[in-house]
N, C-alpha and C positions, 0 to 999 in steps of 0.2 A: 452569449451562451455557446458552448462547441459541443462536442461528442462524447465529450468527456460528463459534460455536465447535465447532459441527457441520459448518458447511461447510469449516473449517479441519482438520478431521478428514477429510477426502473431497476434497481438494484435484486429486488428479491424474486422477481418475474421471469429470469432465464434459466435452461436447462445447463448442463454443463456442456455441450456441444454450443451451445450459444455464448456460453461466458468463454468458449478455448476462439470461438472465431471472432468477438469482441476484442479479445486480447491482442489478438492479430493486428484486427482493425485499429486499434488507439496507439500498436505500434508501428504503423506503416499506413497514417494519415495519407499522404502524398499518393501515394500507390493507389487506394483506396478511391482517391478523389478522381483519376483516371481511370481506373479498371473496367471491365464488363461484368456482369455481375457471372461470367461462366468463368472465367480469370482467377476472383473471388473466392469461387466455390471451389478451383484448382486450387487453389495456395491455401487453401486453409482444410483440404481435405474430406470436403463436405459436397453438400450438392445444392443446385440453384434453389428448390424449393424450402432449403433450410435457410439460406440469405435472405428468400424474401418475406418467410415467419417471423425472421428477427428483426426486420424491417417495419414490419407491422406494429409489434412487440414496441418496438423505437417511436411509434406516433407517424413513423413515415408513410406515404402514399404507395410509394414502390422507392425499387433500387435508387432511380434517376433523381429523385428527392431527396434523399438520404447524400448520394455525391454530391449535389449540388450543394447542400448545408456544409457540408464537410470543407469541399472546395472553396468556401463564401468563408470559413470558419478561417482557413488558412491564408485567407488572401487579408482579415481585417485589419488595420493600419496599427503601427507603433503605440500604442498609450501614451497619452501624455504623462510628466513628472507627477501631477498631483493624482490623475489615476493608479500610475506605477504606487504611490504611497497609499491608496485608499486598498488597491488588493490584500495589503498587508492584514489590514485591520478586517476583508472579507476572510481571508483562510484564515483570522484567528474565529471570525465567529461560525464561520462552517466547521471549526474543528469542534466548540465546544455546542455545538447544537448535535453535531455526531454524539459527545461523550455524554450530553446530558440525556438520551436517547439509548445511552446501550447500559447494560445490567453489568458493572465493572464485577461483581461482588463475588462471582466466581473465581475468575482473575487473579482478584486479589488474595482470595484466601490459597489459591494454588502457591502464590509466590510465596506469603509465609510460611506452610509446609512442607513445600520442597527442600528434601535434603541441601542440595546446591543448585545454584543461580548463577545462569551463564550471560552473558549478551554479548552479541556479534551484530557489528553497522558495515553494513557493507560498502560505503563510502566512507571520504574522508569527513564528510559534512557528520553522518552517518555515527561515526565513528568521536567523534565528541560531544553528539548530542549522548552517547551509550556513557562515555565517560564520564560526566556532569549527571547523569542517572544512578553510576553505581553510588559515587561521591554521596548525592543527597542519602541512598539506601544505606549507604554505612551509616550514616550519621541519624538514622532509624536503628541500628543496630544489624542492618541484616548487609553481609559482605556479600559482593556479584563479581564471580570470574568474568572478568571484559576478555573478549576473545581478538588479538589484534590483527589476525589475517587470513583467510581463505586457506589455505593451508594449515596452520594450527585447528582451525576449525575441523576441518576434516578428520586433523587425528586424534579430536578432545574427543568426535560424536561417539569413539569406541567404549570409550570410559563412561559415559554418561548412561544412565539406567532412568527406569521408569518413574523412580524416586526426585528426579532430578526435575529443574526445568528451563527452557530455553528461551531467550526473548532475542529475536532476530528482529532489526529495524534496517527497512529498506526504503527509496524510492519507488522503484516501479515494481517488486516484488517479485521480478522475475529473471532474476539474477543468474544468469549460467553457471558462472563458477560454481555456486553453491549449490544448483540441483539438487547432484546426486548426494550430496552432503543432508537438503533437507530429505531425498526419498528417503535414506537409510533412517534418522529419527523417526520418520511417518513409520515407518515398517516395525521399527522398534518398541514403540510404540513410548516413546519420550515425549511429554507434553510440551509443547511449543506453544507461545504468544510472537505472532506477528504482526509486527508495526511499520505500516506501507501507506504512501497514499491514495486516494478515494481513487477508484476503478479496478476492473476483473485482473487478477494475477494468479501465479501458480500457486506461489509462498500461502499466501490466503487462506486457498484451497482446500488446502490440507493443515492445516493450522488446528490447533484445536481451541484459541480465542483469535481473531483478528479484529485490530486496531487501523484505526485510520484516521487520517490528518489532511487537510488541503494543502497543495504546495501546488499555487495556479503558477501554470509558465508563463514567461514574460519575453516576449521578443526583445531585444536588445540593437540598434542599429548598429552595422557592419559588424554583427557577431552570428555565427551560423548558429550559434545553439541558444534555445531561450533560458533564463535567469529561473532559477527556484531559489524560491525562499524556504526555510526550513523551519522557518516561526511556528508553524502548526506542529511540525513535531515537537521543537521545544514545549508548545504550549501543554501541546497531550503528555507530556513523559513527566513535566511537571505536575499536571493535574493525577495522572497515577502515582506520582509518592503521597502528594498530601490526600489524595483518597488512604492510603498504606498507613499516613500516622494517624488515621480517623480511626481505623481497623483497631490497630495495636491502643492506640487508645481505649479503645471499649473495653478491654482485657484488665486497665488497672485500676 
């Protein structure tokens, strides 16, 4: 277990000053696991006695428990090959115990009503899980403008009206490029579905459905950055069409 997976446990429990210092936290692990908790409370903008609410909040004792975990969480050794292949098979059932748990039915009837159907992946992984999404959706009848770059993105969000709707699929859902890209839809008031995985992000936030997937990281020997699998998303994008030809079904 790490902190990721504690906070996925305590999900509906924080204020939003606690979900922006979370954020923080699950992006600057390392930092974290060294800091003071007056450090903490500087870089995230906050003050000591909101650190140590959230800490409470988290099962922790105090600050010094909470690092500790964190620092124990970072330090645990390589997995072995047959573990690396069993996470597989955990983020497919964490995703579908997420989906069998949330109320898709709104969702889905947005997407059949929406005049047009955008989606933007903000990676490249990202980015043909959206492609292999529209593909299945045509082949439902319903065509989805793929959006291929942060840039085009930007200058679609003018044309896009209330009638419309957005499905943005990210990793960590806090993507800079696109910011200011999603504040202008929030403001507009263009319905967005975001699809991120499990933990506090911006994207989320302001969403008006958020979806989520496990994609547990995976250290890799002599590689600084760990391994995501993106199987959870495939699994959930796939489970939102065939939810869609359940829908259209009812109809004939």
């Amino acid at each position: 277990m790490d902190l990721q997976d504690i906070v996925n446990a305590h999900q509906h429990r924080f204020s939003e000053t606690e979900r922006d210092i979370l954020a923080f936290m699950l992006e600057n692990e390392e930092f974290v696991s060294e800091a003071t908790i007056s450090s903490l409370a500087h870089r995230t903008f906050t003050s000591t006695s909101s650190i140590i609410r959230l800490t409470k909040k988290l099962d922790f004792t105090g600050f010094a428990e909470l690092k500790y975990f964190i620092k124990s969480s970072l330090n645990k050794p390589v997995g072995s090959p047959e573990n690396f292949v069993e996470s597989a098979k955990d983020d497919i059932a964490k995703t579908f115990e997420f989906l069998e748990g949330y109320d898709l039915a709104p969702a889905l009837e947005k997407i059949r009503q929406a005049r047009s159907l955008y989606c933007y992946g903000t990676g490249y992984a990202q980015r043909n899980a959206v492609q292999e999404f529209a593909k299945s959706m045509l082949s439902c009848g319903r065509f989805t403008h793929v959006i291929p770059a942060h840039n085009e993105f930007a200058g679609s969000a003018h044309v896009m009206t209330a009638e419309d709707l957005v499905i943005i699929v990210s990793l960590s859902g806090n993507t800079e490029q696109i910011r200011e890209t999603v504040n202008l839809l929030s403001l507009r008031k263009i319905p967005m579905i975001v699809v991120t995985a499990f933990g506090m992000n911006y994207m989320s936030s302001v969403a008006n459905f958020s979806l989520r997937y496990a994609a547990t990281p995976r250290p890799i020997p002599m590689q600084r950055t760990p391994f995501h699998s993106f199987i959870g998303l495939n699994v959930l994008l796939d489970y939102v069409v065939r939810r869609y030809i359940d829908l259209i079904d009812q109809d004939l």
